[in-house]
PyMOL CGO cylinders between C-alpha atoms (Angstrom):
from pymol import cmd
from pymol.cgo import CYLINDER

trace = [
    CYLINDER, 0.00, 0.00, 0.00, 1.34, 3.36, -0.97, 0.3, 1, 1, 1, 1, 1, 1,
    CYLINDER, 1.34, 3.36, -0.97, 1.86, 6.32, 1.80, 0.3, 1, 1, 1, 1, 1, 1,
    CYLINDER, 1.86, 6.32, 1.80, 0.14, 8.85, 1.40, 0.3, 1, 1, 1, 1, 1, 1,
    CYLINDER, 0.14, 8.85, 1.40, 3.19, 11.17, 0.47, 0.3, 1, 1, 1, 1, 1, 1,
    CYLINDER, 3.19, 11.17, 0.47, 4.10, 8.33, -2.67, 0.3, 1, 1, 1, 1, 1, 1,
    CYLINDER, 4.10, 8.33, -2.67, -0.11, 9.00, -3.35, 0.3, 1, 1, 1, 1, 1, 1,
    CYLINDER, -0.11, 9.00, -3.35, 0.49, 12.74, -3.26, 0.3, 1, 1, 1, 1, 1, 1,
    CYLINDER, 0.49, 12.74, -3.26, 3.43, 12.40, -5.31, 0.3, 1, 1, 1, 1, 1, 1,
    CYLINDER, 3.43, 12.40, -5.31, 1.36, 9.92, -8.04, 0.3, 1, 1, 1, 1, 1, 1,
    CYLINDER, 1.36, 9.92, -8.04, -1.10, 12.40, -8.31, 0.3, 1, 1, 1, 1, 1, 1,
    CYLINDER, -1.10, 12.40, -8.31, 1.06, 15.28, -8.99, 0.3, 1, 1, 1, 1, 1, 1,
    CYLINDER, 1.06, 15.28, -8.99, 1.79, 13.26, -12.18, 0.3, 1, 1, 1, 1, 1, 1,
    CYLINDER, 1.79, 13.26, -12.18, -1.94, 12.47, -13.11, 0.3, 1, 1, 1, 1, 1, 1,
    CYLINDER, -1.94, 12.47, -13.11, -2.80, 16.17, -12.26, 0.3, 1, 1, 1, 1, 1, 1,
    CYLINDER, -2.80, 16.17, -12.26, 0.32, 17.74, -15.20, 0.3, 1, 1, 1, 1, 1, 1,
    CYLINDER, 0.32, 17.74, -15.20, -1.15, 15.24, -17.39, 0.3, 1, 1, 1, 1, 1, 1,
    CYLINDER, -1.15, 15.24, -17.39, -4.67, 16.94, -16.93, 0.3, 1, 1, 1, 1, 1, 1,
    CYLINDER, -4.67, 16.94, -16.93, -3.51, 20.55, -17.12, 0.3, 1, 1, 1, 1, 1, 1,
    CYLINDER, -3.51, 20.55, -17.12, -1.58, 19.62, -20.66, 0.3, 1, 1, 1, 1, 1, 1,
    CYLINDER, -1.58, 19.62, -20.66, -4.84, 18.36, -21.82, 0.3, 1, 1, 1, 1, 1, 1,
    CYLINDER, -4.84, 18.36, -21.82, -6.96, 20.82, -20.73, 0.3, 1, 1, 1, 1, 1, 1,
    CYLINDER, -6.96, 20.82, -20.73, -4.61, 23.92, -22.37, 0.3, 1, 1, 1, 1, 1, 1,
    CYLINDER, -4.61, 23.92, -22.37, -4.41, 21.56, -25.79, 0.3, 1, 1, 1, 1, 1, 1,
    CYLINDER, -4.41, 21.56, -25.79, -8.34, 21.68, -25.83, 0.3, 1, 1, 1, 1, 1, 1,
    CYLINDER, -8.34, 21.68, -25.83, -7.38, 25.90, -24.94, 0.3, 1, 1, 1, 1, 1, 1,
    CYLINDER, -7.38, 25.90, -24.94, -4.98, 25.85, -27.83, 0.3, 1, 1, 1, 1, 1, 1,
    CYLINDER, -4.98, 25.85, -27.83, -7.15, 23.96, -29.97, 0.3, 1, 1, 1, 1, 1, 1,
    CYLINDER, -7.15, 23.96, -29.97, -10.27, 26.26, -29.64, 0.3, 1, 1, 1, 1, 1, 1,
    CYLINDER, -10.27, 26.26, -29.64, -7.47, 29.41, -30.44, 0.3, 1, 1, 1, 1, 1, 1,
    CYLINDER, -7.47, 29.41, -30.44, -6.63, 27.95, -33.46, 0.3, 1, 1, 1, 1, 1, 1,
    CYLINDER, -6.63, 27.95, -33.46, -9.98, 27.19, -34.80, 0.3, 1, 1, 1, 1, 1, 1,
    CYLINDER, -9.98, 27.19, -34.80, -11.11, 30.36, -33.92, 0.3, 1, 1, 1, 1, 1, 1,
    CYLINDER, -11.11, 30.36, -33.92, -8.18, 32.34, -35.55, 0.3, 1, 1, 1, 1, 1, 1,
    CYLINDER, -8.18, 32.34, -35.55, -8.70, 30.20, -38.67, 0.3, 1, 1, 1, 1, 1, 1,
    CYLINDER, -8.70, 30.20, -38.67, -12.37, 30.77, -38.79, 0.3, 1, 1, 1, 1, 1, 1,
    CYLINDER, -12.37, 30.77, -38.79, -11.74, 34.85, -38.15, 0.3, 1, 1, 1, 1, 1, 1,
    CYLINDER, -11.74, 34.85, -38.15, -8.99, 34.64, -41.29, 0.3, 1, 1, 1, 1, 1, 1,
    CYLINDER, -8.99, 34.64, -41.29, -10.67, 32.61, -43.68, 0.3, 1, 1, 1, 1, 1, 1,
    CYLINDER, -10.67, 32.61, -43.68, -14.20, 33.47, -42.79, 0.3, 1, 1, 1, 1, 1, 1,
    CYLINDER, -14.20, 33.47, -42.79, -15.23, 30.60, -43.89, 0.3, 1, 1, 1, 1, 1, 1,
    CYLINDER, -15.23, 30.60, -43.89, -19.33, 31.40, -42.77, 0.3, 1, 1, 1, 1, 1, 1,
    CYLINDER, -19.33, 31.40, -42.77, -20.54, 28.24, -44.99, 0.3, 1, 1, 1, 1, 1, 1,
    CYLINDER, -20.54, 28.24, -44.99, -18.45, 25.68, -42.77, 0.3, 1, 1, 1, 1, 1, 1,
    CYLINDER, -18.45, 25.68, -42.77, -19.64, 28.02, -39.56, 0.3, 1, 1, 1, 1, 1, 1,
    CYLINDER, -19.64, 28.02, -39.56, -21.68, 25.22, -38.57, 0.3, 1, 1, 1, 1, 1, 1,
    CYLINDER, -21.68, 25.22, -38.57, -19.29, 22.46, -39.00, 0.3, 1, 1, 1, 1, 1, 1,
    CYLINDER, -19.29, 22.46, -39.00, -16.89, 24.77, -36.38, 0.3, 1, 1, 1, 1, 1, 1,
    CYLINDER, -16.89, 24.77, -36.38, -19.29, 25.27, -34.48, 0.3, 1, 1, 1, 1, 1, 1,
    CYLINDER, -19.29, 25.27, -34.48, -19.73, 21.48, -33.78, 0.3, 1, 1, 1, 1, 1, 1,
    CYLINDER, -19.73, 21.48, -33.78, -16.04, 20.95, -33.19, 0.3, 1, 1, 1, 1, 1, 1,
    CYLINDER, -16.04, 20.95, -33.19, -16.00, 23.60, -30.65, 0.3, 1, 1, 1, 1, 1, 1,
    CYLINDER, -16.00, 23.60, -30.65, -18.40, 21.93, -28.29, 0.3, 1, 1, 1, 1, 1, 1,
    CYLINDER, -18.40, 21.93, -28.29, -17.02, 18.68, -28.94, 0.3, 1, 1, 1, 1, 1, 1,
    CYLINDER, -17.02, 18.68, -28.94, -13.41, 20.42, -27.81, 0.3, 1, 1, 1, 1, 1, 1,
    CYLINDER, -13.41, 20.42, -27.81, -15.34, 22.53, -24.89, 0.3, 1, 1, 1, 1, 1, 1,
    CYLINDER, -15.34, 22.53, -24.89, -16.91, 19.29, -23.84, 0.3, 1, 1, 1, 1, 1, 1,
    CYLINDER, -16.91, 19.29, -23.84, -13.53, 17.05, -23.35, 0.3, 1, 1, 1, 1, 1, 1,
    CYLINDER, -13.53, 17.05, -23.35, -12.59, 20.56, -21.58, 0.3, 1, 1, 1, 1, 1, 1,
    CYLINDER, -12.59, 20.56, -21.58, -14.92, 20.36, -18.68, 0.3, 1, 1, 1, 1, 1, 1,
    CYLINDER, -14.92, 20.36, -18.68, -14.48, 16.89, -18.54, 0.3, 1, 1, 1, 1, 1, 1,
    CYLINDER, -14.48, 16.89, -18.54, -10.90, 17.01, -18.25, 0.3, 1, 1, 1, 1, 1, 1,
    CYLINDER, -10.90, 17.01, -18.25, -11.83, 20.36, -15.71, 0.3, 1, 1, 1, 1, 1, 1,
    CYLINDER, -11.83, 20.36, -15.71, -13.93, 17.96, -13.28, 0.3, 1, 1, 1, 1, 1, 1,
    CYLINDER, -13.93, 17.96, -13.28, -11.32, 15.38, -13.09, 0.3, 1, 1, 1, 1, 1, 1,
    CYLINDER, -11.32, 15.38, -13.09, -8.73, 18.33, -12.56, 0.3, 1, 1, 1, 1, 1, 1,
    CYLINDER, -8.73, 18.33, -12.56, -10.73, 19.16, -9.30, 0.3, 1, 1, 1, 1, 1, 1,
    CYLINDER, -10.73, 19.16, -9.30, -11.06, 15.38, -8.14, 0.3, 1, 1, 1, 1, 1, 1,
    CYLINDER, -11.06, 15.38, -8.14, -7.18, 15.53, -8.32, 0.3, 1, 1, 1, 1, 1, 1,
    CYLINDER, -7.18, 15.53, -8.32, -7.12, 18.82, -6.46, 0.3, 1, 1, 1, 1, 1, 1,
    CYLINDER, -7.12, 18.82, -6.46, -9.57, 17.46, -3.88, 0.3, 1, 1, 1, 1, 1, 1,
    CYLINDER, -9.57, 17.46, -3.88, -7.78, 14.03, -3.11, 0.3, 1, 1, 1, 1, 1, 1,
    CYLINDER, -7.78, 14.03, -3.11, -4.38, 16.31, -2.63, 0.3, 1, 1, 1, 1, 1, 1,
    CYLINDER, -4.38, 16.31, -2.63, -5.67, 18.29, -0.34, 0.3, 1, 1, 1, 1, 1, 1,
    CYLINDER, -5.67, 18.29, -0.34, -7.31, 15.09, 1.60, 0.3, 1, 1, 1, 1, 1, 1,
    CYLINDER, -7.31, 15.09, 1.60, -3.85, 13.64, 1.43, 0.3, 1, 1, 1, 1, 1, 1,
    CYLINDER, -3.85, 13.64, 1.43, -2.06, 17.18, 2.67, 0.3, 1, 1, 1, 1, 1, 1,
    CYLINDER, -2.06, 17.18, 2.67, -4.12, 17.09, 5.51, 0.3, 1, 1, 1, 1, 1, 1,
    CYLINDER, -4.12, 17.09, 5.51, -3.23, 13.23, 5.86, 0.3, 1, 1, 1, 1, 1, 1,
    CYLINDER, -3.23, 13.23, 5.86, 0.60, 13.89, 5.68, 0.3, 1, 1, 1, 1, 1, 1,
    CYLINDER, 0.60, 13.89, 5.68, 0.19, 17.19, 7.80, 0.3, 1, 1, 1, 1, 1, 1,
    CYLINDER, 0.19, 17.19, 7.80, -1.55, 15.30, 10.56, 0.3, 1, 1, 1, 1, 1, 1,
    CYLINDER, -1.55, 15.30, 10.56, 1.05, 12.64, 10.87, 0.3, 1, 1, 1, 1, 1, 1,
    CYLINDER, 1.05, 12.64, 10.87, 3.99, 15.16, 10.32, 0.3, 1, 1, 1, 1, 1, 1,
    CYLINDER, 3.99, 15.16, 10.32, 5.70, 14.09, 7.07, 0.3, 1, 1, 1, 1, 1, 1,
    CYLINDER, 5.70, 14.09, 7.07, 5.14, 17.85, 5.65, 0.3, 1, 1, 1, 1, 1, 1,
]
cmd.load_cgo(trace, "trace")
């Protein structure tokens, strides 16, 4: 069974993997956007639009598990704190 400081530690790693894929979705939606603003390309606006809430979608998902990382870490803080090991 892992300690809670090798927990802490694991999800540190699960929680950069979340941040990268929530600023690729951030990225992602930039891009589109400038694209769409430089081509103007209204006859496709619906076809953007669809990707966009497909993208925004994986974003909040990728958002809620962000804040079940950030709410086990600060379980486990409290943990560590409590027995001394911060």
């Amino acid at each position: 069974m892992q300690t809670p400081a090798e927990q802490y530690e694991q999800l540190i790693g699960e929680e950069d993997k979340v941040v990268f894929g929530i600023q690729t979705c951030e990225h992602c939606v930039t891009l589109l956007l400038d694209n769409l603003y430089h081509t103007g390309e209204a006859q496709n606006q619906d076809t953007y639009t669809e990707i966009l809430k497909i993208i925004h979608e994986v974003e909040q998902r990728l958002r809620g598990e962000w804040l079940t990382i950030k709410i086990q870490k600060a379980l486990l803080a409290h943990q560590m704190k409590q027995k001394g090991d911060v």
